[in-house]
C-alpha positions in Angstrom: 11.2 8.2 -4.8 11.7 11.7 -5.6 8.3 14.6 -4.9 6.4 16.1 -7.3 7.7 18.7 -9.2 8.6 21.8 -6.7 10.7 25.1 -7.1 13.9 25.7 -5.1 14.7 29.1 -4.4 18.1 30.5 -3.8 18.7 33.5 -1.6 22.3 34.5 -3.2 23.5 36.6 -5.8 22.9 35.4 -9.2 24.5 36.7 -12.7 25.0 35.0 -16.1 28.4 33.9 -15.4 27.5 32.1 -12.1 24.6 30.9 -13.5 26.4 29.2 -16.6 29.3 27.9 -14.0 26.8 26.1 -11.1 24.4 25.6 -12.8 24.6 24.8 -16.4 28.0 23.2 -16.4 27.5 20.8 -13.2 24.5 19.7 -15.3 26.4 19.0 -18.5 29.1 17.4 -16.8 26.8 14.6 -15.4 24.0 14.1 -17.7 25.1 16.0 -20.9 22.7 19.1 -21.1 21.6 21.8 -23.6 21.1 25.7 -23.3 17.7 26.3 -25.5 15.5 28.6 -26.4 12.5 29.0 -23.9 9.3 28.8 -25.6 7.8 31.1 -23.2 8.9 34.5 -20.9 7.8 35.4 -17.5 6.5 38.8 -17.2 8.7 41.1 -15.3 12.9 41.9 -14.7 13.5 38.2 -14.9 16.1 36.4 -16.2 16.0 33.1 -17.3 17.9 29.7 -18.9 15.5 26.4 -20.0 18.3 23.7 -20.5 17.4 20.2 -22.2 19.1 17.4 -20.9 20.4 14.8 -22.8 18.0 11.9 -20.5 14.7 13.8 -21.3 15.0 15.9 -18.4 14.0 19.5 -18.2 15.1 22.1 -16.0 14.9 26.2 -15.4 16.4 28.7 -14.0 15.5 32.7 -13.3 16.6 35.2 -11.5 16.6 38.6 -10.5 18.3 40.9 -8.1 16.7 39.3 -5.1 16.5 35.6 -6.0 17.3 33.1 -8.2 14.8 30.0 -8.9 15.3 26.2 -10.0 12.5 23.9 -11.6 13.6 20.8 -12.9 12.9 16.7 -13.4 16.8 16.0 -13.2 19.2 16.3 -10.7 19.8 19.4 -8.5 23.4 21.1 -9.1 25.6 21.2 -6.2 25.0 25.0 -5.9 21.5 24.5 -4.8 21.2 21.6 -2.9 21.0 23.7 0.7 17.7 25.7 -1.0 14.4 25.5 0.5 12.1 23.9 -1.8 8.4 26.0 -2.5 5.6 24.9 -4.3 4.0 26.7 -7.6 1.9 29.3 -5.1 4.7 30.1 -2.9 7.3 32.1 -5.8 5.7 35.0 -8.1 2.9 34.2 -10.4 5.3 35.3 -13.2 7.8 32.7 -12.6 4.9 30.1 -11.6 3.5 31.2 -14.8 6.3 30.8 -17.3 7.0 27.1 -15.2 3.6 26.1 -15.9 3.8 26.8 -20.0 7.1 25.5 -20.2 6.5 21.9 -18.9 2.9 22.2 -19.8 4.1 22.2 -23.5 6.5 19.6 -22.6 3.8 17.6 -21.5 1.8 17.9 -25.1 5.0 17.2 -27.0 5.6 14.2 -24.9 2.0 12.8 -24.7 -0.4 14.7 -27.3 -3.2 12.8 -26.2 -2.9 15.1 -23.0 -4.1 18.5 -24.8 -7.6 17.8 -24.8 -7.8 17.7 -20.8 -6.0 20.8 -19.8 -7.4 21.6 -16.3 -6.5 17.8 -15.3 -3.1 18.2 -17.3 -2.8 21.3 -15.2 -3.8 19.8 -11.9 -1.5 17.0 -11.9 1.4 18.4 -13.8 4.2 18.3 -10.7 3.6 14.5 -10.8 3.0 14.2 -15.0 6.5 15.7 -15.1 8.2 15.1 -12.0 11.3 12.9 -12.2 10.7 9.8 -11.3 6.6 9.0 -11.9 5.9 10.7 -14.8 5.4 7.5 -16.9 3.5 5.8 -14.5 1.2 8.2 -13.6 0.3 9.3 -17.2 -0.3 5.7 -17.8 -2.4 5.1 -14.9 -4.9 7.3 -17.0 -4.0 6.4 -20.6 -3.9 2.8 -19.7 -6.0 2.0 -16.9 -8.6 4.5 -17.1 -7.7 6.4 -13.5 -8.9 3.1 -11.5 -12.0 2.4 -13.4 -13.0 -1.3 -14.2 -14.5 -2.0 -17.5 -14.4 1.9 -18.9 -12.5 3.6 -21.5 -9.9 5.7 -20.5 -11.3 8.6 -22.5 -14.1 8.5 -20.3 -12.3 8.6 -16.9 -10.5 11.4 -18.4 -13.6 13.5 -19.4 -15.2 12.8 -15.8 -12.0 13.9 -13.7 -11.6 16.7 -16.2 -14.9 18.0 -16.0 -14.7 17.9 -12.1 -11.1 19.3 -11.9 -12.7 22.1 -14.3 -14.7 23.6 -11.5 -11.6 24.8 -10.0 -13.1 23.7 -6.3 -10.0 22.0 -5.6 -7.4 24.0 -7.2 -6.3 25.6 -4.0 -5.4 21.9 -2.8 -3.8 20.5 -6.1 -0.4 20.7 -4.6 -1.8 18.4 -1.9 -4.4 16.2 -4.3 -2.3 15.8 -7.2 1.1 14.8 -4.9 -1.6 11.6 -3.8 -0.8 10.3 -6.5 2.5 9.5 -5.8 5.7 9.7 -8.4 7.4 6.3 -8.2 8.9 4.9 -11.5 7.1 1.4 -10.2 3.8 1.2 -11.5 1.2 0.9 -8.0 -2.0 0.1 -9.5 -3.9 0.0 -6.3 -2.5 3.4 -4.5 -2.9 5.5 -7.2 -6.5 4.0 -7.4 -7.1 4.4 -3.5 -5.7 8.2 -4.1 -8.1 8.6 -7.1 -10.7 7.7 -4.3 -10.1 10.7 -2.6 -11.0 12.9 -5.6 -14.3 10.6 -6.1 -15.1 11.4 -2.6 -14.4 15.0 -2.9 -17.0 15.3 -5.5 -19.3 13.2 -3.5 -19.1 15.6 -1.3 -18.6 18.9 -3.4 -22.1 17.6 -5.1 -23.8 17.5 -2.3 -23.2 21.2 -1.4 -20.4 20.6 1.4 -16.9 22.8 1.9 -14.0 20.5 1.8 -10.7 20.9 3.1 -8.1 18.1 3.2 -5.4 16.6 5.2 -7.3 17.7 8.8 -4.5 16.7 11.5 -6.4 15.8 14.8 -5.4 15.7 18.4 -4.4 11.8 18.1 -1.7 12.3 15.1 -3.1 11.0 12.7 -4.8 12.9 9.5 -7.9 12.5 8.4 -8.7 12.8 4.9 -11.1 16.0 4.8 -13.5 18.2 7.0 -16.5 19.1 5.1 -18.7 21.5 6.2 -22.0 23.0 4.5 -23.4 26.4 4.8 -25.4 26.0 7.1 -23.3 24.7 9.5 -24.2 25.2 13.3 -20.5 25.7 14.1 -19.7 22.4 16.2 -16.5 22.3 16.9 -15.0 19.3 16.1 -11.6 17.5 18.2 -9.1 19.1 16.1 -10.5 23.0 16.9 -12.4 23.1 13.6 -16.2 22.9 12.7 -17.8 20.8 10.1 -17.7 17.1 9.4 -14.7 15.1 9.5 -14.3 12.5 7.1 -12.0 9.5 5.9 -11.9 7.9 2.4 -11.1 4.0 1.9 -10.8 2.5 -1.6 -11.5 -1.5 -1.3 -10.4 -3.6 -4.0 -11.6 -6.3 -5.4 -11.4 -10.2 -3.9 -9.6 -10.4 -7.5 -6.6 -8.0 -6.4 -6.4 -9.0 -2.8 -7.1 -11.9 -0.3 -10.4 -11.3 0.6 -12.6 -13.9 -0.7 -15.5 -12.1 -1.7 -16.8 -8.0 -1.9 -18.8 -7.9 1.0 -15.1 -9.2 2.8 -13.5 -6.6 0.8 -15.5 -4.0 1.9 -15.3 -5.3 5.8 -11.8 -5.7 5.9 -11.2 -2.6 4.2 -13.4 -0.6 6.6 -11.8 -2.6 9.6 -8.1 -1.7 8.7 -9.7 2.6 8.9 -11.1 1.2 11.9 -8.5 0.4 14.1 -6.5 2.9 12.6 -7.6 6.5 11.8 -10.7 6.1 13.4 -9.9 4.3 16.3 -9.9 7.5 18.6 -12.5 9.4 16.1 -15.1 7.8 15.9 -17.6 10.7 15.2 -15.9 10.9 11.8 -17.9 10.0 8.7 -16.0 6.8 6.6 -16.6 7.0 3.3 -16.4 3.4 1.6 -15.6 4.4 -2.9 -16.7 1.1 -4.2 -15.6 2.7 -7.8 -13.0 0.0 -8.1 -16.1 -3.1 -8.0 -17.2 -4.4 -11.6 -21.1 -4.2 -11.6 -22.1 -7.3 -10.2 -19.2 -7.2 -7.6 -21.3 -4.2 -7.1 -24.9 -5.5 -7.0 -23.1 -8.5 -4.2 -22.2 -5.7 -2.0 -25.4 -3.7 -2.2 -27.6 -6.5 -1.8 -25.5 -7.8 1.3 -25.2 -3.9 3.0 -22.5 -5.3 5.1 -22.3 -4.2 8.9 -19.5 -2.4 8.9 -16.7 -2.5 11.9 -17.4 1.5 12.0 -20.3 3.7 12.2 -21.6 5.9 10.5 -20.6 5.1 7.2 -21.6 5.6 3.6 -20.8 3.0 0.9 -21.1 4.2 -3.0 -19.7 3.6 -6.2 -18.6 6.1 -9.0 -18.9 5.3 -12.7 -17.0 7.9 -15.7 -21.1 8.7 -16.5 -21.1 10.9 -13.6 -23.5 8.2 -11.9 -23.7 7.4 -8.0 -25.1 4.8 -6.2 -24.5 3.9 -3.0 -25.8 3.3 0.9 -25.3 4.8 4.2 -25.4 2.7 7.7 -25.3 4.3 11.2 -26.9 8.1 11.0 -24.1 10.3 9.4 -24.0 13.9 9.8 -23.3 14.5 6.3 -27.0 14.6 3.8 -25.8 13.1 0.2 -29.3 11.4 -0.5 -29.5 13.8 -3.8 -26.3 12.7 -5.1 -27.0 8.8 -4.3 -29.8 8.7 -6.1 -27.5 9.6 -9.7 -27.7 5.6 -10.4 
């Protein structure tokens, strides 16, 4: 399975000729390629080459007196295979730049329906064009509405876009969007348990709290996000930092898995976080997105309020509308009351 889409920067000497000879013609050779006109040009003494590939791949090249940079869906040429890879905040903005119009327009051509939700287009464009899940993860959205039961997918679109549009996680989206994964075999269930993680991020966002992902603690494991309001006290927590930690779990329904029920669901669900994750953190909050449940799936769990194998928890369910409901057991640190009552 390849990564999302990230540059590869070369530290050598770059000029037309070498540029047409390792890169371009390696490239032909194998997959049949085309020189073509950019649509776009970076600001700045750049360089630059946009070649078509006869597959559907897209690839670019620039380069000036310093460095030379490769983006592409394909395969690498030879001549950059021993490159460090960097991701889209680690080269200029004007090469960053130019990327992001070149394979956002791509993106339109390919799948119009696209254009309408550019900040979510935007956010998850190194998997939406990276080489290997850029089908399935557009059709998780156009087709199964971004994890949603029973909703249209124009609606999932219009609530992720709308939270994405905030810009509070865009200086994570390398992170966020790469959750998604880019596998050419369609995963149903982990690109809905990754879409969990953005529900709780806005769970959390909503409720006035800092987030910052991926928290590594003194156990090695990671933890999905510290969140931290501003009126924190400045505990410190077990990996050095202050604030809440937190960990996200997705259950899915008894329909998609061998739990006979959603109050089992939800159990074993919160069991496999705790004997994992949590086993040696147990301070951390466990958030349980019930987004996946239908509504009476729902209204079962709810009613029930499991006991959960860890404490404290809080159990909740997103719809498209923007609507929360949900429950906490134990006492966790973290006050969403205001954004629980949106039911």
């Amino acid at each position: 399975m390849a990564s999302p889409l990230r540059f590869r920067r070369s530290d050598e000497r770059w000029t037309a000729a070498r540029v047409e000879r390792d890169v371009f013609d390696p490239l032909d050779a194998n997959l049949g390629a085309r020189r073509t006109t950019p649509r776009f040009e970076p600001t700045g003494n750049w360089q630059i080459r946009r070649y078509d590939v006869d597959n559907g791949d897209l690839a670019l090249f620039a380069w000036d007196d310093d460095h030379g940079y490769w983006l592409g869906n394909t395969e690498t040429p030879e001549s950059l295979w021993r490159t460090d890879k960097y991701g889209w905040r680690s080269v200029p903005y004007q090469i960053a730049r130019w990327a992001q119009r070149e394979f956002l327009a791509e993106l339109y051509e390919e799948d119009p329906w696209l254009e309408q939700y550019g900040h979510l287009s935007w956010y998850f464009l190194p998997v939406f064009m990276s080489k290997d899940g850029r089908e399935t993860t557009r059709a998780f959205f156009s087709e199964h509405a971004g994890g949603f039961p029973d909703a249209d997918s124009e609606d999932a679109l219009a609530f992720y876009e709308e939270f994405l549009a905030t810009g509070r996680l865009d200086e994570y989206r390398e992170t966020m969007a790469g959750k998604l994964g880019t596998s050419e075999l369609f995963d149903r269930v982990r690109m809905t348990a990754a879409m969990g993680e953005f529900n709780a991020a806005k769970l959390l966002i909503d409720a006035g709290y800092e987030i910052t992902p991926e928290i590594e603690v003194g156990t090695g494991h990671s933890l999905d996000f510290r969140a931290r309001s501003a009126e924190a006290d400045g505990a410190v927590e077990a990996d050095g930092g202050s604030g809440t930690l937190v960990e996200v779990t997705r259950p899915q329904p008894p329909t998609r898995r061998n739990a006979s029920t959603p109050t089992a669901a939800v159990r074993e669900t919160a069991g496999t976080k705790a004997t994992g994750q949590l086993r040696h953190n147990g301070d951390a909050v466990l958030l349980v997105d019930c987004s996946s449940f239908r509504d009476d799936e729902w209204a079962a769990i709810k009613g029930e309020r499991p006991d959960l194998p860890h404490r404290p928890a809080i159990v909740y369910r997103v719809r498209p509308s923007g609507s929360v409901d949900g429950y906490a057991t134990g006492t966790p640190p973290l006050d969403v009351d205001a954004v629980l009552a949106r039911s």
